[in-house]
N, C-alpha and C positions, 0 to 999 in steps of 0.2 A: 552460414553453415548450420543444418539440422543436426543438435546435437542429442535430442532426445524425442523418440516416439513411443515405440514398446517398452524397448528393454535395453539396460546400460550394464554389462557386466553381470549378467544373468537376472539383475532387478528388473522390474516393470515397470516402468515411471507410470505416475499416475495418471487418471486420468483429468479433463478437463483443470489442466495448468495458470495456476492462478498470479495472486503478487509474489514477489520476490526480491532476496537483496542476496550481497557476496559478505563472504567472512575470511578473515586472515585465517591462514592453518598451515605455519611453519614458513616454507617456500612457496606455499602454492594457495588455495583458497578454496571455498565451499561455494553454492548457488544453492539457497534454500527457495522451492515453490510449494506453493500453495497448493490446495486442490478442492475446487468450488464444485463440490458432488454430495446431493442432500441423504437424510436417510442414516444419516449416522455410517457413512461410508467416505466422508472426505478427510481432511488431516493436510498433511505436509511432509515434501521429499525431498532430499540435499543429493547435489553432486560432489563428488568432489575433485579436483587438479593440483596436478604436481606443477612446479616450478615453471615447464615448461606448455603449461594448457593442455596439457592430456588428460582427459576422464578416468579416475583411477577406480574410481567405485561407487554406487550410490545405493542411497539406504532410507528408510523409512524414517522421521521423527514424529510423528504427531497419525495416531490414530482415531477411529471410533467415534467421530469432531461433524457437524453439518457445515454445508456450504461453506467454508474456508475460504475466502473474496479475498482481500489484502492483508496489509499487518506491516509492521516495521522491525525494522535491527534496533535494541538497543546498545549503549555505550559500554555495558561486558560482557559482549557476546554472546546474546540469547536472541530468538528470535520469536515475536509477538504475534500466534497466528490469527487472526479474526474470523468470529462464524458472523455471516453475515443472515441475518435471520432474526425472526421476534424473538425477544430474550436471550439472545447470543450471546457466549463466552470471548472475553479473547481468552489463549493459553500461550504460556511462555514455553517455550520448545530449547533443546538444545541440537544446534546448526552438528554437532562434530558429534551426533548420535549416543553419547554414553550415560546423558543425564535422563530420566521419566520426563513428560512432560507434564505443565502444573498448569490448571484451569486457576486462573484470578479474577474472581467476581467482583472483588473492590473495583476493577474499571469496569463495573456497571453490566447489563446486562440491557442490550438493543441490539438492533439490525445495524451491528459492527462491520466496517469495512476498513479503514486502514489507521496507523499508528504510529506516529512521528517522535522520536524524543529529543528534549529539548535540554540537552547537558547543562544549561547556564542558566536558567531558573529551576532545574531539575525537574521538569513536568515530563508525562506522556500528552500528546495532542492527540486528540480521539477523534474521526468523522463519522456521520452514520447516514447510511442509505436509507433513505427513506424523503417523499417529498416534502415533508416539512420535520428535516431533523436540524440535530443541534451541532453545535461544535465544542468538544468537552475537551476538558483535560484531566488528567488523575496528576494530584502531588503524594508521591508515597510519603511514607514516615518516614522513612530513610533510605536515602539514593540509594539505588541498586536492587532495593528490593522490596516486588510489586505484591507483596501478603496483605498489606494494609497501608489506608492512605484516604484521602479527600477526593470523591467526585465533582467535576464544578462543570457548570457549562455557561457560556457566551450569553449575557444579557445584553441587551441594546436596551438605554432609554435619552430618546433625543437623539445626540450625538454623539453620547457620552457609554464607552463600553465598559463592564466589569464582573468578573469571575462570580457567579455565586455558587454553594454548595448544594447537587442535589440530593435530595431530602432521604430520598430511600434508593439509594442506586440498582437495588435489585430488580427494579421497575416491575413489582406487581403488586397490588394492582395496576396501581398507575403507571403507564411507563414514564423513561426517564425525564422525556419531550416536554412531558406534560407539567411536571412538577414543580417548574420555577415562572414565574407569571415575567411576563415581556423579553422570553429569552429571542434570541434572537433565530430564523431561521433558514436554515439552507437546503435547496432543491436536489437533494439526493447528492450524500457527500463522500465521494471518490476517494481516487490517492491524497496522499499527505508526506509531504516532506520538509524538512528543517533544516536551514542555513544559515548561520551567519547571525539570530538576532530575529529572524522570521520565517515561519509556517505557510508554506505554500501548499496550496491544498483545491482539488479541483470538485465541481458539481454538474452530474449530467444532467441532471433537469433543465439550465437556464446556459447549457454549458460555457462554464465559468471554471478562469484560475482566479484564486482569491489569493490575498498576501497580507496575511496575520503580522502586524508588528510587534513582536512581544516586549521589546526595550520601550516601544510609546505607547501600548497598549490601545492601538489602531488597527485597522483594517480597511483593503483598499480591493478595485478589480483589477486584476495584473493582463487578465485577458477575456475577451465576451465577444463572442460572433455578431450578437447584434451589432455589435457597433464597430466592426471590421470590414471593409470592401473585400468582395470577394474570400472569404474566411478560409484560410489550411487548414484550419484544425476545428473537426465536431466530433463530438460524440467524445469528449475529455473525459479519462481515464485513470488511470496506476501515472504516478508524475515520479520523477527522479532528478537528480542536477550534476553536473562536472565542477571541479574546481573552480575553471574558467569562469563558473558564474551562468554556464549554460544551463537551463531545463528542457529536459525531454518529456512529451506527455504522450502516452498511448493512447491510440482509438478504439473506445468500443463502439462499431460503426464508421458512418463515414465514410474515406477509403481504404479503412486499414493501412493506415501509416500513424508512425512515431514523429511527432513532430518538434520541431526546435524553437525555444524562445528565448532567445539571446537578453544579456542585460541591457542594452540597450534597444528592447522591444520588439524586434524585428522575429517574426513569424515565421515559417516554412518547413516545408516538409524535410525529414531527415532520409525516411525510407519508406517502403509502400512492398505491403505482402496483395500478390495479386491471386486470384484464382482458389479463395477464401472467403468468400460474402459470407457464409453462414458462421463465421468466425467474429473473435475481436484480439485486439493486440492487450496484452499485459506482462504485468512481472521484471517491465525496466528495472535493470540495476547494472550499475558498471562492478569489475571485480577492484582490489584495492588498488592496484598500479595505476588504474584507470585506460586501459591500454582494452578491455573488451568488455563489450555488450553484451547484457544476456536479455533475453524476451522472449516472451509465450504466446501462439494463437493459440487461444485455447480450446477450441472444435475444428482445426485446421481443413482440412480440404472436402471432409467427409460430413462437416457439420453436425457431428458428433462428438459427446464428452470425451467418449474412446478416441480420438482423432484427434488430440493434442497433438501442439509439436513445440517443442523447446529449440528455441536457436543461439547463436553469437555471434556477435559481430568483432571482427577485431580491427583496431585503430592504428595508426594514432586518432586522438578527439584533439579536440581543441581546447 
């Protein structure tokens, strides 16, 4: 079901509909998107439903922001929107519209794309688009709140991983990439999401899911076309996961389908938006029951930013 194109209750959903997650609100729940449109014209939009899945209103949280690509929920309900772009902010937004939104430069300032938090060693996981970016984390000074805190990103030496701190997170001159000698690097770094003790987190360059062990301070490939016969899933995207243990990862590209990787490995397609080539899927996120899908083409049939279309799927999931 198309639940969002123009206009939701006299609002205009934005255009070109980015990442996204759900938030608890009462009985019912939020859908915050994203909106990847440059020029100081992008930000982010919340639905909102009642009890019963009904769209009861939506509203603006995050203006005056570039290219807006992904971002994540964190743990008391804020939501982290990423500009994806040289020197890019994230900003911590409020899903239920009543808070300003706060630009936080302690998580650095890069071609930011999406933002995982990690409740149990208290970190943010940071990805960044770019073909040779890095994989960061911010640890605030104090849970909850991202005003100040520690830049680190992912070195490799040998076999052996481990966090250092980058030096000037502001990245200028140098960017952030650049700052830490033998960091490790990844080919344009996609969604990011956190379960259980590890960071799953995708790159369209070499299209790869990766899987951050944060309790063994490892990293492994959870999934690589090269090395799949016959491959479901390219052009890996915005990733999200179910209880079950399932993740879902969007296509930018491909055929435009959300594809499924089960924990015992097994690959395939979940859905496939047809008659959209000049599109890509993003914005997985289930709401809290776990009971609906929401996801974005985000130039839907028109192959244009304005030709957004926001959908939902409803379950059960597994």
């Amino acid at each position: 079901m198309a639940l969002a194109t123009r206009a939701v209750n006299g609002y205009t959903w934005h255009n070109a509909p980015d990442g996204g997650a759900c938030f608890v609100d009462g009985s019912g729940w939020i859908y915050v998107s994203n909106s990847e449109v440059g020029s100081g014209s992008g930000g982010a939009s919340a639905l909102r439903f009642n009890s019963s899945g009904t769209v009861t209103s939506a509203y603006r949280i995050l203006s005056g922001t570039t290219q807006n690509c992904s971002g994540g929920a964190t743990p008391w309900g804020t939501w982290l929107s990423c500009e994806e772009t040289d020197l890019g902010y994230v900003w911590e937004t409020d899903p239920y519209g009543t808070k300003a939104a706060v630009r936080r430069p302690a998580l650095g300032r890069f071609s930011h794309e999406a933002a995982a938090a990690d409740p149990d060693r208290r970190v943010i996981y940071l990805t960044e688009d770019v073909p040779d970016g890095g994989f960061y984390r911010f640890v605030p000074t104090t849970w909850g709140d991202l005003s100040a805190g520690t830049l680190q990103v992912l070195r490799e030496s040998g076999s052996t991983l481990s966090w250092v701190t980058v030096p000037d997170p502001d990245g200028s001159p140098t960017r952030t990439r650049r700052q830490v000698s033998g960091m490790k690097k990844f080919n344009g770094g996609e969604g990011c999401y956190y379960r259980n003790g590890t960071c799953f987190f995708t790159t369209k360059g070499d299209n790869r899911v990766w899987a951050y062990n944060a309790a063994n301070n490892t990293i492994a490939i959870a999934y690589d076309d090269d090395l799949t016969p016959n491959p479901p899933l390219t052009g890996v995207d915005n990733i999200t996961g179910t209880s079950s243990g399932d993740l879902f990862v969007a296509e930018d590209g491909g055929n435009l389908e959300i594809c499924i990787i089960t924990p015992n490995d097994i690959v395939a397609p979940f859905l496939r938006v047809t008659g959209q080539s000049g599109s890509e899927l993003c914005g997985v996120a289930f709401n809290p029951a776990g009971n609906r899908l929401y996801f974005s083409s985000q130039r839907g049939t028109s192959g244009s930013s304005s030709g957004g279309i926001t959908y939902e799927v409803t379950g059960s999931f597994r």
